[in-house]
C-alpha positions, 0 to 999 in steps of 0.5 A: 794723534790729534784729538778730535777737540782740536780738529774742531779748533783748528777748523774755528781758526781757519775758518775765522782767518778766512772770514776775517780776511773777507771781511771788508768786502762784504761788511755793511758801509755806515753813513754818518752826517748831520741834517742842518738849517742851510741859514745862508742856503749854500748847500755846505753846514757852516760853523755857524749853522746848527743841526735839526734834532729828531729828523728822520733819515732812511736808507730805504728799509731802516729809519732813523732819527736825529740826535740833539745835534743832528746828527745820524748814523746809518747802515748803507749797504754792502755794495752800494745804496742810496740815502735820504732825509725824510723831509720834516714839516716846517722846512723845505728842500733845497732844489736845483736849477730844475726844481728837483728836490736835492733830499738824498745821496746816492752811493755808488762807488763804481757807478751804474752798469753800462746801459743803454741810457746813462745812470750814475756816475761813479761816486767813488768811496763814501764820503766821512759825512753826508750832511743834508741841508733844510731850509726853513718853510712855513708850517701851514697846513692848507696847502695844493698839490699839482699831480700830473698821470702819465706825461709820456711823449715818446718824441721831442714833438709830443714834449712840445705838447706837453709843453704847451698844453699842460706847462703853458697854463700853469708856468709861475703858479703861485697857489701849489706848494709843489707837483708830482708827476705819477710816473712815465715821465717820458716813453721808455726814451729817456733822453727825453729827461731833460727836455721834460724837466726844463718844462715842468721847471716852468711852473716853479715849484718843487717837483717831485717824480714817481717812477713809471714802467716806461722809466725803467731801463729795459736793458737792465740784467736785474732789478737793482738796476732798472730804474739807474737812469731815473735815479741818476736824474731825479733821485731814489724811487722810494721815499717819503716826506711831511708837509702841513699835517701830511705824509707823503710816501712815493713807491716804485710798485714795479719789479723788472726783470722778473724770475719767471715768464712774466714781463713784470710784477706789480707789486712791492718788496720786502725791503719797500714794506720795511720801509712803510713799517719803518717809516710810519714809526715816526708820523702821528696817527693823526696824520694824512697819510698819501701814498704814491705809486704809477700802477694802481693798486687794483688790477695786475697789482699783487693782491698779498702785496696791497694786504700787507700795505694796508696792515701797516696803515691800519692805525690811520684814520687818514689815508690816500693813494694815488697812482697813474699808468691806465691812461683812463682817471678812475677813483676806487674805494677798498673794504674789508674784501680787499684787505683794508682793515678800517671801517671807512674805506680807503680811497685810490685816485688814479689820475687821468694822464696829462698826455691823455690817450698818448697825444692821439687823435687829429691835430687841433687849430692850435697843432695840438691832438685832443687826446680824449682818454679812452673814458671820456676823459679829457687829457689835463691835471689834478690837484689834491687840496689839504687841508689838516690830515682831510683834503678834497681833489680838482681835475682841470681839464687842459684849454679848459675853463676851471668849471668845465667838470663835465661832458654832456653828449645828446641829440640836437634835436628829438622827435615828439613823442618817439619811440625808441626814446633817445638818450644823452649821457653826462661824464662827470670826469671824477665821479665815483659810486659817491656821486650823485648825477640828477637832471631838470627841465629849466622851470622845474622844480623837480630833480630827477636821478640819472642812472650810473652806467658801464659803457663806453662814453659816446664822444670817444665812439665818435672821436674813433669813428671820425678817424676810422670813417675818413677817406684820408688819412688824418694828421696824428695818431689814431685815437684810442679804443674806447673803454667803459667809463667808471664815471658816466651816467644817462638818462632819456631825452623827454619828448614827450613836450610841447614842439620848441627849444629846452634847456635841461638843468644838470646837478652833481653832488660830488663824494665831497658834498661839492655841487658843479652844474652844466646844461643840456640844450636840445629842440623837440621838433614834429616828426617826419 
């Protein structure tokens, strides 16, 4: 008779067999290679060529470092999983033809699931080394930054916008280091990638791009794969970099599909938390930190999730996050209510879209709609300008001369001494509960504050009101629903002077203690 200690062995034996034999499908893959300084910049490591030590490499959860030698070694996955450097300040990434940043390699043997839009092509067994090549940069730490909010053409006409409205300003600009568009690169048509990127190529500089929930390839069966078309093209939805003092991080902070009714979350995962955690092991405290994501970590995002991202920049007195998706620019501050966990609050920056209210309204002299967001604000581009681990942020308008920072909407002319007394309002397009918006009559002395407001801005009731009065239908799209405007304040009109023409003088002190000035022109006439 068998006892029962050998029943129990004989259960380890098969047991041990069939996990043996198992073994090789579901064992992790390990990637191992070397980061090195690309001297002649071809994109191979010569034998003269040496390794970069203490170069950070990642596979979207762990981080790693280089040896003395440059060289990693680091678990892949089971299946499939992308890998990437973490780019170092000093040096830059090689770029293609197109100027997308060549920082990662993505491993996927048997490629993408069939899907509406192409994803990556099969890769085949992972190679014996992935080695990542750097050149050498110059190590300063006053730099700009081109970001771009949502792009978003929906047709090869609206990328012709963009082309033109946004790209044509900015094409062989020599004072940004690099861009970021903060996702929807395009709208949901992701054959549109190529015509975006042979734009944006234009400018000449690195680019790098965040993925957007018009980016997503609505087919896919699960979240692994819905972003298989952007990675294909532009490279892992995750990762970071340095450059100058300054760390930047680039989230996808959507998950589709989702396991219940909801269309999508807004929200990050364990994996992606991990690789915040991981990360920031390896950047100085000292450093700015600057986040980027396409939702806004207000509004749908998930509030556990905002918490356990602000636990882990809790040692940085240095932060920025930046986001797009709204279609409006909106500049938020969290405190302690929201989970940050420092006593100067962290500032959002969500940017106003390049593509403004989805190339709405009736078509310009140049064929070009307006594009009024529903704010007030006009479609264009930011620049975040570093300096150190501080920085301050610009919005310039499209078409726009760079001091246009404002709109001022008024009466023409006002009758002496009325009642109601008429109103005229100032948008300054990045304005905050830190900014300060006063007026004066021209050869006064005295500066009076304007009342911060939330109401719609009244350009955009009239932009609205111009489509939707006209007895034929206009060329275009119809512009969009006007919203309350977190940066619009207003003031009266005085009347009470003598008849003639009056200049009113506007000051804004912005949340960097930068002062901008515009001019508000109106007539007092006798009334009727």
């Amino acid at each position: 008779m068998m006892t029962s200690i050998n029943m129990k062995q004989l259960f380890f034996l098969i047991f041990s067999t069939l996990t043996c034999c198992t073994l090789p499908a579901q064992a992790q893959e390990t990637a191992t290679g070397t980061v090195f300084l690309d001297e002649n910049n071809n994109g191979r490591m010569d034998p003269s060529e040496e390794g970069i030590p203490e170069v950070s490499v990642s596979n979207g959860r762990e981080v790693v470092l280089t040896d003395d030698e440059g060289r990693y070694s680091l678990d892949i996955g089971k299946m499939e999983g992308n890998i990437f450097v973490i780019k170092p300040s000093g040096y830059r990434l090689p770029t293609d033809e197109q100027n997308h940043p060549k920082f990662y390699y993505l491993h996927k043997p048997e490629g993408s699931p069939e899907l509406n839009y192409d994803g990556v092509e099969p890769t085949g067994p992972l190679p014996e080394s992935v080695n990542f090549p750097l050149l050498k940069g110059e190590k300063d730490n006053q730099f700009s930054v081109l970001l771009f909010g949502d792009p978003q053409p929906y047709t090869k006409k609206e990328v012709e916008y963009f082309d033109r409205d946004i790209v044509a300003e900015l094409q062989d600009v020599t004072s940004y280091d690099f861009g970021i568009t903060l996702g929807d690169l395009v709208g949901r048509d992701m054959d549109l990638y190529p015509l975006y990127s042979k734009s944006v190529a234009k400018i000449g500089i690195p680019w790098f791009n965040v993925y957007g929930n018009n980016d997503i390839n609505l087919d896919a069966e699960t979240d692994r794969h819905a972003d298989e078309t952007f990675e294909a093209t532009f490279g892992p939805a995750t990762y970071s970099f340095n450059h100058g003092k300054a760390h930047f991080i680039i989230l996808d902070d959507m998950i589709y599909p989702t396991e219940d009714d909801a269309r999508m979350h807004y929200t990050l995962t364990r994996d992606q938390l991990l690789f915040v955690k991981n990360d920031l092991e390896h950047v100085s405290k000292d450093r700015l930190v600057v986040l980027a994501f396409h939702v806004p970590l207000f509004g749908s995002f998930k509030e556990n999730s905002r918490r356990q991202l602000f636990s882990l920049l809790k040692d940085y007195s240095h932060t920025l996050s930046l986001s797009g998706h709204t279609h409006t620019q909106q500049i938020h501050f969290f405190g302690p209510e929201q989970g940050w966990q420092r006593i100067t609050p962290h500032m959002h920056y969500n940017v106003g879209a390049s593509g403004g209210s989805w190339w709405s309204g009736i078509l310009g002299e140049d064929g070009i709609p307006p594009a009024l967001m529903a704010d007030g604000t006009p479609n264009g581009y930011a620049m975040l300008n570093v300096d150190g681990n501080t920085f301050t942020i610009d919005y310039k308008v499209a078409g726009k001369p760079a001091d246009f920072k404002m709109s001022i909407w008024g009466p023409d002319v006002v009758a002496q001494n009325s009642w109601p007394t008429p109103q005229f309002y100032v948008n300054y397009f990045l304005g905050s509960e830190y900014t300060t918006v006063e007026y004066k009559l021209q050869d006064h002395e005295q500066w009076r504050p304007m009342s911060k407001v939330s109401e719609r801005d009244p350009h955009a009731i009239e932009l609205q009101y111009e489509w939707d009065n006209s007895k034929t239908l206009p060329k275009g799209k119809r512009p969009a629903n006007p919203e309350k405007s977190t940066h619009l304040w207003k003031t009266w009109v005085p009347n009470d002077l003598s008849l003639g023409e009056y200049t009113v003088e506007i000051r804004v002190t912005d949340m960097f203690g930068r002062t901008f000035t515009d001019e508000f022109n109106y007539e007092v006439v006798e009334p009727k």
